[in-house]
PyMOL CGO cylinders between C-alpha atoms (Angstrom):
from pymol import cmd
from pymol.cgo import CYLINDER

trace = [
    CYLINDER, -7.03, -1.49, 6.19, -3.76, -1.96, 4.46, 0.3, 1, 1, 1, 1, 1, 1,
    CYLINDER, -3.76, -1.96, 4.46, -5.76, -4.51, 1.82, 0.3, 1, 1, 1, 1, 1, 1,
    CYLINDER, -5.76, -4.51, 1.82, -9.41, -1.79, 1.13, 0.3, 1, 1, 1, 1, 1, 1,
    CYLINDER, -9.41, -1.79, 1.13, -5.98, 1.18, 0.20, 0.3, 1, 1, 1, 1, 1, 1,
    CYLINDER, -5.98, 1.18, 0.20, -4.29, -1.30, -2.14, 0.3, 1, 1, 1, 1, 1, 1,
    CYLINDER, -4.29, -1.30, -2.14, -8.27, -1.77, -3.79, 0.3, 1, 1, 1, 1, 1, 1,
    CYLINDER, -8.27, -1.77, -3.79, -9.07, 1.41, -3.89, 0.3, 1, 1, 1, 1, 1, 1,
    CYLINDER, -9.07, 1.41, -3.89, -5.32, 2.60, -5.09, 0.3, 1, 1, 1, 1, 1, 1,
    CYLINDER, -5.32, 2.60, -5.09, -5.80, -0.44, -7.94, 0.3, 1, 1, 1, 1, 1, 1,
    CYLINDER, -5.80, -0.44, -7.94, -8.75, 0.62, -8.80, 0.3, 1, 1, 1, 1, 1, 1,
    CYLINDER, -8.75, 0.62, -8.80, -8.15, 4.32, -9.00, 0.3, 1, 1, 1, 1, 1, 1,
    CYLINDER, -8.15, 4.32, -9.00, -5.20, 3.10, -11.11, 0.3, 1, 1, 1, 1, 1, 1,
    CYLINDER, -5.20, 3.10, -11.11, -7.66, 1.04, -13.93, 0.3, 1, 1, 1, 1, 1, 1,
    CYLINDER, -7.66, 1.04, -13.93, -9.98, 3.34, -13.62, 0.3, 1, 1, 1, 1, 1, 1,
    CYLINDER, -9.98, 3.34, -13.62, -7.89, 6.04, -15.34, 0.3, 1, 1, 1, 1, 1, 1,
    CYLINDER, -7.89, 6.04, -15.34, -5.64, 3.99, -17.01, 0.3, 1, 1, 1, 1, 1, 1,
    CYLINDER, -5.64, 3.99, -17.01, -8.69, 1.87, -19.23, 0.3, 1, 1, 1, 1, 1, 1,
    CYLINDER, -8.69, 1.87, -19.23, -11.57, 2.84, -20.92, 0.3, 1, 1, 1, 1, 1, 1,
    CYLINDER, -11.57, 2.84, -20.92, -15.01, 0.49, -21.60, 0.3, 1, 1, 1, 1, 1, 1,
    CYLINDER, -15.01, 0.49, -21.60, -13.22, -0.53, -25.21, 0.3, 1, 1, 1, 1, 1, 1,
    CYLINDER, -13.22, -0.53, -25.21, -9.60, -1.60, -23.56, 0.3, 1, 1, 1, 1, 1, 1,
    CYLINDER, -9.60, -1.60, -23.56, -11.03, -4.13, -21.29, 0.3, 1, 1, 1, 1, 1, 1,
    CYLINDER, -11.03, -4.13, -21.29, -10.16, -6.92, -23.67, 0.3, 1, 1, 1, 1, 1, 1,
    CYLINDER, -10.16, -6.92, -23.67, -8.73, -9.37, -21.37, 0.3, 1, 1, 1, 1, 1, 1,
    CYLINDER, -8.73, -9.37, -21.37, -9.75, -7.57, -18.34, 0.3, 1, 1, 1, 1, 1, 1,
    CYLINDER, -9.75, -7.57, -18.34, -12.67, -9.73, -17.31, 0.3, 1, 1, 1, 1, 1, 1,
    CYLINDER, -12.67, -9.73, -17.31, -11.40, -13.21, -18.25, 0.3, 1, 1, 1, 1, 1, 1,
    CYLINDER, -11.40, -13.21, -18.25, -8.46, -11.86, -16.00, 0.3, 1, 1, 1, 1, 1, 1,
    CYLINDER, -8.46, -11.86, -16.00, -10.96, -10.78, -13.38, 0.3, 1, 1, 1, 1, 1, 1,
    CYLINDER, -10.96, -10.78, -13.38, -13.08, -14.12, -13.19, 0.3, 1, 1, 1, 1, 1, 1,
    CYLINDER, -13.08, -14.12, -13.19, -9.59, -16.23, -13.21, 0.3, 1, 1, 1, 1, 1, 1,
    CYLINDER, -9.59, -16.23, -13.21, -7.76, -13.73, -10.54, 0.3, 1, 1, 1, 1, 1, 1,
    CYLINDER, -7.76, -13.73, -10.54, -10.81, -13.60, -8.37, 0.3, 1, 1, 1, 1, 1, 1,
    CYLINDER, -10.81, -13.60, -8.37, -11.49, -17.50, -7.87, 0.3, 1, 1, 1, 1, 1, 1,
    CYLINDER, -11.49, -17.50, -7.87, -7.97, -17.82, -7.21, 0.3, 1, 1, 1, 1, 1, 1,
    CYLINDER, -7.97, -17.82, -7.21, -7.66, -15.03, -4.86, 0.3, 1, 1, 1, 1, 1, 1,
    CYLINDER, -7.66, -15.03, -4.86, -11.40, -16.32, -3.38, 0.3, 1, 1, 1, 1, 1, 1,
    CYLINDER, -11.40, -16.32, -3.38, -9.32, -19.39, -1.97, 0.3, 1, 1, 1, 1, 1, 1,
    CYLINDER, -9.32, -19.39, -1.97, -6.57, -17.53, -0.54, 0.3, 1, 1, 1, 1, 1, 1,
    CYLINDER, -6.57, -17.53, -0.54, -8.89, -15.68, 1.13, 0.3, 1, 1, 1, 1, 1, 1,
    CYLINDER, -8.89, -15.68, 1.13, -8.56, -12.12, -0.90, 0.3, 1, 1, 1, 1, 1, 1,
    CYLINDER, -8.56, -12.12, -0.90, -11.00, -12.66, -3.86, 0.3, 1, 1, 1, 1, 1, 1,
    CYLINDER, -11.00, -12.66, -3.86, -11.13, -8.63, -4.83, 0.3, 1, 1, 1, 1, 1, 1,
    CYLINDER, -11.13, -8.63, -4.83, -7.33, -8.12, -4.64, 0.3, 1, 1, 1, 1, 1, 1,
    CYLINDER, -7.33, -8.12, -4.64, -7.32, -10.81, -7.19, 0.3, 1, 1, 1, 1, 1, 1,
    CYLINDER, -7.32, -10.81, -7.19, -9.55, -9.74, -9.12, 0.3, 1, 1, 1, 1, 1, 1,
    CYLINDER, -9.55, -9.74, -9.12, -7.90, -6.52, -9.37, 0.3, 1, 1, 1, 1, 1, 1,
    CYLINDER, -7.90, -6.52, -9.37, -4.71, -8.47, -10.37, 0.3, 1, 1, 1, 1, 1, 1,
    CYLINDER, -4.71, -8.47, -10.37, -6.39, -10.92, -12.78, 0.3, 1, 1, 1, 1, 1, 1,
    CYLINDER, -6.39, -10.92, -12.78, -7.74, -8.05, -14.44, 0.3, 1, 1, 1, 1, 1, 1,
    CYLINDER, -7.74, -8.05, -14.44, -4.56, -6.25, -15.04, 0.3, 1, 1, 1, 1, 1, 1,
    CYLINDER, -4.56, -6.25, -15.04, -2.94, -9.29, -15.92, 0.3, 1, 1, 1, 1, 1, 1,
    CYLINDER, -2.94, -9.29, -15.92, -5.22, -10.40, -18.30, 0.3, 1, 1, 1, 1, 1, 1,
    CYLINDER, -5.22, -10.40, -18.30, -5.61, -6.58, -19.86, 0.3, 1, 1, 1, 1, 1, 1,
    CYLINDER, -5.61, -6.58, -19.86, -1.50, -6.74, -20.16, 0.3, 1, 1, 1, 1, 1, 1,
    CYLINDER, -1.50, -6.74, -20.16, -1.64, -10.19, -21.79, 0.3, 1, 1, 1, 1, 1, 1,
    CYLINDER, -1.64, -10.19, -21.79, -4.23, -9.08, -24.55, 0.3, 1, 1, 1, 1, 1, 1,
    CYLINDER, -4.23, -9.08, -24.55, -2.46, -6.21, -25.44, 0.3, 1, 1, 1, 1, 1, 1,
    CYLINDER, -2.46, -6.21, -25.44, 0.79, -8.31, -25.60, 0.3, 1, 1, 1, 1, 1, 1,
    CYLINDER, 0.79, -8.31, -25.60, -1.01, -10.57, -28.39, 0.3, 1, 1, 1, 1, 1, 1,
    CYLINDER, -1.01, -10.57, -28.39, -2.67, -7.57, -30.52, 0.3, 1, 1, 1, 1, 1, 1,
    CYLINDER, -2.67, -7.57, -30.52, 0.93, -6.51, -30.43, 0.3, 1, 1, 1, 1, 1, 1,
    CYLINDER, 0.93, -6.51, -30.43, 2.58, -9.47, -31.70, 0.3, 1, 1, 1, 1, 1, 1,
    CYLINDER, 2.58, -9.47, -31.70, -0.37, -9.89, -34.02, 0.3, 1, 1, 1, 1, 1, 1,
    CYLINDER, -0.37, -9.89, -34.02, 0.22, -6.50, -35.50, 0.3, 1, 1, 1, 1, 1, 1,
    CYLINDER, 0.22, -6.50, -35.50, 3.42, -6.69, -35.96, 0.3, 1, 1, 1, 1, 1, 1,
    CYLINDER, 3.42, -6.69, -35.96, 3.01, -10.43, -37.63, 0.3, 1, 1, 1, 1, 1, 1,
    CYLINDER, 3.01, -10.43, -37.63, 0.79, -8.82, -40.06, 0.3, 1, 1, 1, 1, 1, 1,
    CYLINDER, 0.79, -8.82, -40.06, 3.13, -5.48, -40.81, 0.3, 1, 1, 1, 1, 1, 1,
    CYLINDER, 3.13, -5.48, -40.81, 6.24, -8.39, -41.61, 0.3, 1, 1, 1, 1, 1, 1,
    CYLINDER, 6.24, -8.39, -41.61, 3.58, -10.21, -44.04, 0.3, 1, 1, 1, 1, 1, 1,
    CYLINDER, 3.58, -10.21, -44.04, 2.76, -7.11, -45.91, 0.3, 1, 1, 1, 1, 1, 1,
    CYLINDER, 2.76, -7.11, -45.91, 6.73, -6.19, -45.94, 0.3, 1, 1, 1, 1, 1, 1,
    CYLINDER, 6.73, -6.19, -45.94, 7.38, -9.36, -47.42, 0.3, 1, 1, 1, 1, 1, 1,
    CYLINDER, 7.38, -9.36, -47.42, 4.27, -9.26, -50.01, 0.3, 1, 1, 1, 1, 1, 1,
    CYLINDER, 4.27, -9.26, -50.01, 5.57, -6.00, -50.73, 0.3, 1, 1, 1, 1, 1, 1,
    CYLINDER, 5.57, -6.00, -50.73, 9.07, -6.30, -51.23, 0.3, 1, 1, 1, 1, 1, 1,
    CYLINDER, 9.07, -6.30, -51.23, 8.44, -9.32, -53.65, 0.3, 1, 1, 1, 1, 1, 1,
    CYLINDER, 8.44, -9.32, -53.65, 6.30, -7.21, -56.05, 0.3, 1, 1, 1, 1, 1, 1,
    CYLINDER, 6.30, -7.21, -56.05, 8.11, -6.19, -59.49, 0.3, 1, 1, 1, 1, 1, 1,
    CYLINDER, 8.11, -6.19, -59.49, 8.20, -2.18, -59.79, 0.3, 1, 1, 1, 1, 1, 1,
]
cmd.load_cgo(trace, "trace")
């Protein structure tokens, strides 16, 4: 009982919280979390968890992407005469 709330609470949870376009990660995540949770014997708890991991992860790299490209155009723009 305790383990079909904490499902239904997760998925309420990414259900709101992610659209179709933010599942980058999600389903990598999902796949991963769920064969791992398969052999501990709770396969859609972690796919639940996969999937938020992985959805946390890819937005963690688009960040540090971003902000790797914003330094490069500092720098490119800094070093132009005015």
């Amino acid at each position: 009982m305790k383990l079909a709330a904490a499902i239904l609470i997760a998925g309420m949870i990414l259900g709101t919280a992610t659209s179709v376009a933010d599942a980058k990660g999600c389903i990598k995540g999902a796949i991963v979390g769920g064969v791992a949770g398969h052999m501990a014997g709770h396969g859609k708890l972690g796919a639940v968890a996969g999937c938020v991991i992985g959805h946390h992860e890819a937005n963690k790299k688009d960040k540090q992407q971003n902000s790797q490209q914003n330094s490069q155009q500092n720098a490119a723009n800094s070093n132009k005469p005015n």
